[in-house]
C-alpha positions as CSV (number, residue, x, y, z in Angstrom):
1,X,77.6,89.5,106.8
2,X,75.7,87.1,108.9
3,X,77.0,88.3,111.9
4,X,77.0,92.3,111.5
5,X,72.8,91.3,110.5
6,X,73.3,89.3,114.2
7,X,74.9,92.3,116.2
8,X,72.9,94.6,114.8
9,X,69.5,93.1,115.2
10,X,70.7,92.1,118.9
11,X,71.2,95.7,119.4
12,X,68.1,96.7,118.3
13,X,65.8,94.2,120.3
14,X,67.8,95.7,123.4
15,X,67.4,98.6,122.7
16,X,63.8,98.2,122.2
17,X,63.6,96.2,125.6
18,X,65.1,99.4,127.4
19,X,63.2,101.9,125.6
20,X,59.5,100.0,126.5
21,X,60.3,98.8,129.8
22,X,60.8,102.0,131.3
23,X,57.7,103.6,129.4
24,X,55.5,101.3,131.2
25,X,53.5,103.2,134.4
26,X,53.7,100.0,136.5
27,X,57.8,100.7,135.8
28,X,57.5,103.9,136.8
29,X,55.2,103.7,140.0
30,X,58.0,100.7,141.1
31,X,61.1,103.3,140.5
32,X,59.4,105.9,142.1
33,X,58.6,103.9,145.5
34,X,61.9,102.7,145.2
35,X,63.5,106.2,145.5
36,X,60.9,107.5,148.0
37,X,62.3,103.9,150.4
38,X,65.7,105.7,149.8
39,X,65.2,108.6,150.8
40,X,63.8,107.3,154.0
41,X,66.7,104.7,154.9
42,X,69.4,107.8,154.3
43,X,67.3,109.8,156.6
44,X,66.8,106.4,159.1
45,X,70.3,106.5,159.7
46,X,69.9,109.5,162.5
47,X,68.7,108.3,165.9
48,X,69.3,109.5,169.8
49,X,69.6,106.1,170.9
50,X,72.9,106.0,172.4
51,X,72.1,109.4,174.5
52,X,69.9,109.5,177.7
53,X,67.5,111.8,176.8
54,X,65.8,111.4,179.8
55,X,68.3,113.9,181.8
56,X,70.1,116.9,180.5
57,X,73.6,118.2,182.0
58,X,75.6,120.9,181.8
59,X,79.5,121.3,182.0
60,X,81.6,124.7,181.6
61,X,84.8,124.5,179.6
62,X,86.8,126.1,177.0
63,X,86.3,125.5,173.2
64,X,89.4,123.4,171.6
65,X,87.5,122.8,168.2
66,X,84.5,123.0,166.1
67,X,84.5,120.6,163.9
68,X,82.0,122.1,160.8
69,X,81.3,118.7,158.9
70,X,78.5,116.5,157.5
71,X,76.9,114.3,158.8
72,X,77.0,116.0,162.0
73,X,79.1,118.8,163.6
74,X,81.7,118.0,166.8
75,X,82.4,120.0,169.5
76,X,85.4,119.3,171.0
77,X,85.8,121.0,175.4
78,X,88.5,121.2,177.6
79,X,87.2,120.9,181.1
80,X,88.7,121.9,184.2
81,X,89.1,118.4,186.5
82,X,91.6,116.2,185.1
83,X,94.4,114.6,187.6
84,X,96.9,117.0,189.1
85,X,94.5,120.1,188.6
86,X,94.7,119.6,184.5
87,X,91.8,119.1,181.8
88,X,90.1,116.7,180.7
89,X,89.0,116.6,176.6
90,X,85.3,115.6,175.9
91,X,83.1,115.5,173.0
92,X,80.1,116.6,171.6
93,X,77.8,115.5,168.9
94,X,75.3,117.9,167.1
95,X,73.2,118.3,164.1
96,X,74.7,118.7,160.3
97,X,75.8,121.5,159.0
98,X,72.7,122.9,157.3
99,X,70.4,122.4,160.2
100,X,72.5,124.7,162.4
101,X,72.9,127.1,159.6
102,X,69.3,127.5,159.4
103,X,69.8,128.4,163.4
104,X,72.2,131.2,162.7
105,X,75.1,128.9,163.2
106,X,78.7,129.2,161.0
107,X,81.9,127.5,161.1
108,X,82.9,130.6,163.6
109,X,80.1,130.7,166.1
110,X,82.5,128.5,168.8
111,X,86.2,129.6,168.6
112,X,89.1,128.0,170.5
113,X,89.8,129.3,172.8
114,X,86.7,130.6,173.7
115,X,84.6,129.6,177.5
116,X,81.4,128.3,177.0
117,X,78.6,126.2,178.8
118,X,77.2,123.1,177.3
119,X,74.2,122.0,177.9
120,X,73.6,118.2,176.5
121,X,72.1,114.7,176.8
122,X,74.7,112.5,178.6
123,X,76.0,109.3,176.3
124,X,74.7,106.6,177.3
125,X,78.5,104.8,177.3
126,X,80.6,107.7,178.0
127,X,81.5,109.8,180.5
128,X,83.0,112.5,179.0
129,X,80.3,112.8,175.8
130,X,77.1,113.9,174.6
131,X,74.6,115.3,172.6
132,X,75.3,119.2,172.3
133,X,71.6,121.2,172.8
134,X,73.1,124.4,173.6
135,X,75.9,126.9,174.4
136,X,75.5,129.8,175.6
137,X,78.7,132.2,175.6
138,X,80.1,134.1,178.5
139,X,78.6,136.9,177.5
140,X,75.0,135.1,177.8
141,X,74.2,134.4,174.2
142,X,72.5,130.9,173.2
143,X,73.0,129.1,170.6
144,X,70.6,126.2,170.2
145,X,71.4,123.6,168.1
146,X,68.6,120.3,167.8
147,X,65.6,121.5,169.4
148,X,63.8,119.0,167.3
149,X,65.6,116.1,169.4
150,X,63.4,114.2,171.4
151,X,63.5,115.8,174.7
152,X,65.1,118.6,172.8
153,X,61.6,121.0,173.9
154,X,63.6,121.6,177.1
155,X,66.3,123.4,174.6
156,X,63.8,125.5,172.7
157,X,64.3,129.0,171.8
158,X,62.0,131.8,173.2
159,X,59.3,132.3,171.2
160,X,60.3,134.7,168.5
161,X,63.6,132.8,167.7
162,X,63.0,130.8,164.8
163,X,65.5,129.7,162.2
164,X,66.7,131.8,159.6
């Protein structure tokens, strides 16, 4: 008997404990600073450091893959100029996924296959890598991908082209 009284009164004091400490506003004001400090770090995590954003490039190549995932798409380019007359393979790094949907992009916009031009913001330890900017299509449509990059400006669309 003496220990059901025990567990149960335990119980109860915790229970109390929880139920008043998160009533209290100085709790509250804490948690919520704590979740906006979150937020921040997640969004922290996305920086242009390793590209040189000083100078932009372009290269002409054919599409091998698009890769559509979080946290940011790939672009994957065969280029004419490897040994013997071949290819070589480089990469590209973008935005996520719901930025470039909000520019019109899908996981179809770049098919294998197809010849593009890439314009991008050389890595800084890679030859063959960069930040994608923009393709435009044989036909001459652009797509733009992270005008908001810094030094992205040079990539923005004509005015009248906003994200949909």
């Amino acid at each position: 008997m003496l220990l059901k009284c025990s567990r149960d009164l335990t119980y109860k004091v915790h229970a109390l404990k929880k139920h008043l400490i998160f009533r209290t506003p100085l709790v509250k004001l804490v948690l919520a600073i704590g979740a906006g400090c979150a937020t921040d770090v997640a969004y922290g995590h996305h920086s242009y450091a390793s590209y040189d954003l000083s100078s932009s490039k372009s290269v002409a190549g054919t599409v091998a893959k698009l890769e559509w995932s979080n946290p940011h798409i790939h672009l994957w380019l065969y280029v004419p100029g490897g040994k013997g007359g071949g290819y070589e393979l480089w990469s590209f790094e973008s935005g996520s996924v719901a930025m470039l949907k909000r520019y019109g992009w899908t996981a179809k916009t770049l098919q294998p296959g197809e010849k593009i031009t890439v314009e991008y913001f050389p890595s800084r330890d890679s030859k063959n890598s960069g930040y994608f900017a923009k393709a435009i299509h044989a036909d001459g449509r652009i797509e733009n991908t992270d005008p908001h990059a810094p030094g992205g400006e040079q990539f923005t669309p004509p005015t009248g082209d906003t994200p949909k």
